[in-house]
C-alpha positions in Angstrom: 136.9 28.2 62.5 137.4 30.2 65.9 139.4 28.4 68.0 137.9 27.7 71.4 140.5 30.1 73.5 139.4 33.1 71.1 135.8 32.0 71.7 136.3 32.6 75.4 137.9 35.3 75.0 135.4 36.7 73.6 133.0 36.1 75.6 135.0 37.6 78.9 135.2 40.9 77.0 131.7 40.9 75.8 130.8 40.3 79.5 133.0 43.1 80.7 131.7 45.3 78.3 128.1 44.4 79.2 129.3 45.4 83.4 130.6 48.3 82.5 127.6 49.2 80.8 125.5 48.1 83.5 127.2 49.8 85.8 127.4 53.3 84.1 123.7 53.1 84.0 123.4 52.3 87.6 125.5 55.2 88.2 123.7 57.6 86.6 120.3 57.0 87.9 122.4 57.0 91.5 123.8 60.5 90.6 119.7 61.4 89.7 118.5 59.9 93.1 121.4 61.9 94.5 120.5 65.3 92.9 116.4 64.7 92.9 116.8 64.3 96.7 119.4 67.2 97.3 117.0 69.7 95.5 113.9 68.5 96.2 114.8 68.4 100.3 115.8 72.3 100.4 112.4 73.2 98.7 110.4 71.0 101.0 112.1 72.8 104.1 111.5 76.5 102.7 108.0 75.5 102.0 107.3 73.9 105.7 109.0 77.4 107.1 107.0 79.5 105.4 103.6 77.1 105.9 104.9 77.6 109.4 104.9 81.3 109.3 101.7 81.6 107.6 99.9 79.9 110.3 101.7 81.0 113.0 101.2 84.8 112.3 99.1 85.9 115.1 101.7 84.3 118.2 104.5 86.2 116.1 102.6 89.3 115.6 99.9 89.6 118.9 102.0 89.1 121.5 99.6 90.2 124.1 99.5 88.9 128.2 96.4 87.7 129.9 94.6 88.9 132.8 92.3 87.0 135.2 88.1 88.4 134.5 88.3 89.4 138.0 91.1 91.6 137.8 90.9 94.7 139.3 92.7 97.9 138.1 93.9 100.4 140.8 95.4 103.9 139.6 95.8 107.3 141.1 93.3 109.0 138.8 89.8 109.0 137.7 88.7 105.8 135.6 86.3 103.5 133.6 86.2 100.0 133.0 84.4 99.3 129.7 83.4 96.3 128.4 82.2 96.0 124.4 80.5 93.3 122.6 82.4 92.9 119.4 81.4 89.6 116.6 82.3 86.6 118.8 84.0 88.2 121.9 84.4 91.2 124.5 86.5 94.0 124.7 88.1 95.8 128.1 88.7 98.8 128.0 89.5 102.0 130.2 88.3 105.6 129.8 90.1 107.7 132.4 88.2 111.1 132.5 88.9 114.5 133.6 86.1 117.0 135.1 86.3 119.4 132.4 89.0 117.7 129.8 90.4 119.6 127.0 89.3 116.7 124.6 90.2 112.8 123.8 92.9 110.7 123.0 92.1 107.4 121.6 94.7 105.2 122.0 96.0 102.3 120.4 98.4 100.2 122.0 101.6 98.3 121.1 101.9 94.3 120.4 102.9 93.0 123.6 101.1 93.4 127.1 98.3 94.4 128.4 96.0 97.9 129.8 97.9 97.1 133.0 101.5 97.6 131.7 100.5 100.4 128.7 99.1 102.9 131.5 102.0 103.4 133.2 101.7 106.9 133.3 97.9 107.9 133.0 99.5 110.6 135.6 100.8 112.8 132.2 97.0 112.7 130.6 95.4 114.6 133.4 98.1 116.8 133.5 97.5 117.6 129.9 94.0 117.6 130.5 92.8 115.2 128.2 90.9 112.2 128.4 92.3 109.0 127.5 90.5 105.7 126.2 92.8 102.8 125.6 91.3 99.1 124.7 93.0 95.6 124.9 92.7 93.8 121.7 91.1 89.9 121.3 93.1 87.9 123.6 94.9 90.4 125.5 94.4 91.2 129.4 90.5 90.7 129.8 89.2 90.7 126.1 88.0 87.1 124.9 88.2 85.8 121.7 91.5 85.7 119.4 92.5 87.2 116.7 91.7 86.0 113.3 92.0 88.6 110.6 93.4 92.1 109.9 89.7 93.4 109.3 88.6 91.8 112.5 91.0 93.9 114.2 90.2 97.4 112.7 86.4 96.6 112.7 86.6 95.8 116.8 88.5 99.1 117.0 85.7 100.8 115.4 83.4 99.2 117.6 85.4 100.9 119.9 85.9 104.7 118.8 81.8 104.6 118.4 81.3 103.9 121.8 83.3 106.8 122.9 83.7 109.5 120.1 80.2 110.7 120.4 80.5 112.3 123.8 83.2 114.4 123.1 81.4 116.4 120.7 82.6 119.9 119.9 86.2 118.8 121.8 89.3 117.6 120.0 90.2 113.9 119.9 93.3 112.7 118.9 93.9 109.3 117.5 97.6 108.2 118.6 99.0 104.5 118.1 102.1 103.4 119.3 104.4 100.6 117.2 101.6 98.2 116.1 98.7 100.3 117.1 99.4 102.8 114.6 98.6 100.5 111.6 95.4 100.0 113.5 95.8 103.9 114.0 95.8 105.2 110.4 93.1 102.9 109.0 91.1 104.3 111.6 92.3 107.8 110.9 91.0 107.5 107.3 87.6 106.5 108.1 86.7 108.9 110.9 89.4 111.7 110.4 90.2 112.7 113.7 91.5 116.6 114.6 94.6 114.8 115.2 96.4 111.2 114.5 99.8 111.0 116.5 102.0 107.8 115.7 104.8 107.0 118.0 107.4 104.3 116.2 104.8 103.5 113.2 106.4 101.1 110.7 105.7 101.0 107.0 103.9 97.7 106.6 104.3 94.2 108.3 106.2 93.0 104.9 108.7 95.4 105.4 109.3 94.5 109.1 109.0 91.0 107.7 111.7 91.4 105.2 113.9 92.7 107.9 114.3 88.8 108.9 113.2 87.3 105.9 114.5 89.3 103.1 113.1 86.8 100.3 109.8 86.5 101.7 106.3 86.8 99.5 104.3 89.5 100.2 101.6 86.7 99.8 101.9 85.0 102.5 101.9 87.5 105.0 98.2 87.9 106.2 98.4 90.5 108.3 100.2 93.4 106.0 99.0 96.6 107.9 100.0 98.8 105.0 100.0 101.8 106.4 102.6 102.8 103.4 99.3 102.5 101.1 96.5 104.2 103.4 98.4 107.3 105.1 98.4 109.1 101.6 94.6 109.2 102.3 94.1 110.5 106.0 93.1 114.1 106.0 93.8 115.1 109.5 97.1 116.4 110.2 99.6 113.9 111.2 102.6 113.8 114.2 105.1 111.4 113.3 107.3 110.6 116.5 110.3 108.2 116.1 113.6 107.8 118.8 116.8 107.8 116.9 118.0 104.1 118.9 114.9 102.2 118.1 116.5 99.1 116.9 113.5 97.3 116.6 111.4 99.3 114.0 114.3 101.5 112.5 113.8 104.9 112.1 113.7 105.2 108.8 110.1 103.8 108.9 109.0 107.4 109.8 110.9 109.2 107.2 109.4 106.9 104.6 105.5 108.0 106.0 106.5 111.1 106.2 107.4 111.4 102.6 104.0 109.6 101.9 101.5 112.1 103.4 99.6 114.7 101.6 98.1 116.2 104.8 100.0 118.8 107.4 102.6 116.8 109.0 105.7 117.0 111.3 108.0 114.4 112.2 109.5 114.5 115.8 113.1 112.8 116.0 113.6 112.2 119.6 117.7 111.6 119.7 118.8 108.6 121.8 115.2 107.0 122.6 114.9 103.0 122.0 111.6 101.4 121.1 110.3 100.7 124.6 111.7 103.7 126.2 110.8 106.7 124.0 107.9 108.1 126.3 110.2 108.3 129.1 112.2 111.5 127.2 111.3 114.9 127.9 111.8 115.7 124.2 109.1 113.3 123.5 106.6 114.5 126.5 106.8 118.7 125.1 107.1 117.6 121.9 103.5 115.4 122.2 102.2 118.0 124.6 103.1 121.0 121.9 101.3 119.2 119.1 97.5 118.7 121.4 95.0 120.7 120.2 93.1 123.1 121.9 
């Protein structure tokens, strides 16, 4: 027989044991909650960043500045306001015209602003003799609407360029786009081949400027990706390329990858020391521009 000490003893071990055992379970599935919420947090962030980016894409990229309807324009030289009916909205834009211009330039404006702050200096246009139409995209200055798609964007540019391109028939016109307009620019470029496209500060694609920030980011979920990188192989016209040196916002190297891309006549116009916002203020980049306008 087991004497009744032993007994008890046994019975404090067998309970200890049975604690332990208890307790190394409880620890384990703690350690599980521990590591289930510690991995499935950090996924849960990335995917409400890039949710957020995905639907956020047109404040980030369109960065355009409203004008009152009843706005009036004032400049020193001649001028049109335009008005187009695009799917959904209207369009401003301004033609300033010359008595007897040389030809067009059809031009495509950067991300920010408005007509008001991209003519700054119409003055150089009639100097050159040219024409020069400029529009404000959805949601900038006067235009209504907003913007909702890449293809909404070139098809309301087309709009555009048929409104005008006919009545310079037998004259040169120039397509030139400056940072986000030339995207806009060289799709445009390929479907009407223009005698000239000119891009001043073009980037490669909107995933590569994405990247720049976001260096793991799917090129899925950008849904605006303006590849210029894939369409300027197939513009026929003969392309200018003008990029300043100091741009830290689109890097220069933008324009030596395009230029490397294009199978049509091409030159690529370095202009030493310009920024992004500055580079039509250098006289390197006024001749150089004015060299490269046809006759």
């Amino acid at each position: 027989m087991v004497c009744s000490k032993c007994r008890r003893r046994f019975a404090i071990r067998r309970q200890i044991s049975m604690t332990s055992r208890q307790y190394s379970v409880s620890t384990r599935k703690s350690w599980l909650v521990v590591i289930a919420i510690g991995t499935v947090i950090p996924i849960l962030a990335v995917g409400i960043f890039f949710a957020h980016l995905y639907v956020s894409q047109e404040s980030q990229i369109f960065q355009g500045s409203k004008l009152p309807p009843d706005y009036q324009f004032k400049f020193n030289v001649p001028f049109e306001e335009v008005t187009l009916a695009v799917d959904g909205a209207e369009i401003n834009a301004l033609h300033f015209r010359q008595p007897n211009p040389r030809g067009l330039i059809f031009f495509l404006h950067g991300n920010a602003g408005n007509l008001q702050s991209w003519t700054s200096d119409v003055e150089y246009y009639q100097r050159v003799n040219y024409d020069m139409f400029m529009l404000d995209y959805r949601g900038y200055g006067k235009s209504t609407g907003r913007m909702e798609g890449e293809e909404q964007l070139h098809s309301d540019v087309k709009v555009a360029w048929n409104s005008v391109a006919s009545k310079y028939a037998g004259k040169p016109i120039v397509i030139y786009g400056r940072s986000l307009g030339t995207a806009v620019a060289t799709k445009l470029a390929v479907d009407v081949e223009p005698d000239l496209l000119v891009l001043v500060s073009p980037f490669s694609s909107v995933v590569a400027m994405a990247r720049i920030q976001y260096p793991h980011l799917p090129a899925w979920l950008v849904r605006y990706p303006m590849r210029t990188d894939k369409r300027i192989a197939n513009v026929k016209s003969p392309i200018v390329l003008v990029h300043g040196t100091a741009d830290r916002l689109i890097p220069v190297e933008h324009s030596i990858e395009l230029k490397e891309l294009i199978d049509a006549p091409s030159k690529l116009l370095l202009i030493d020391g310009a920024g992004h916002g500055d580079i039509h203020l250098f006289k390197d980049y006024l001749d150089g521009l004015t060299s490269e306008l046809p006759d």
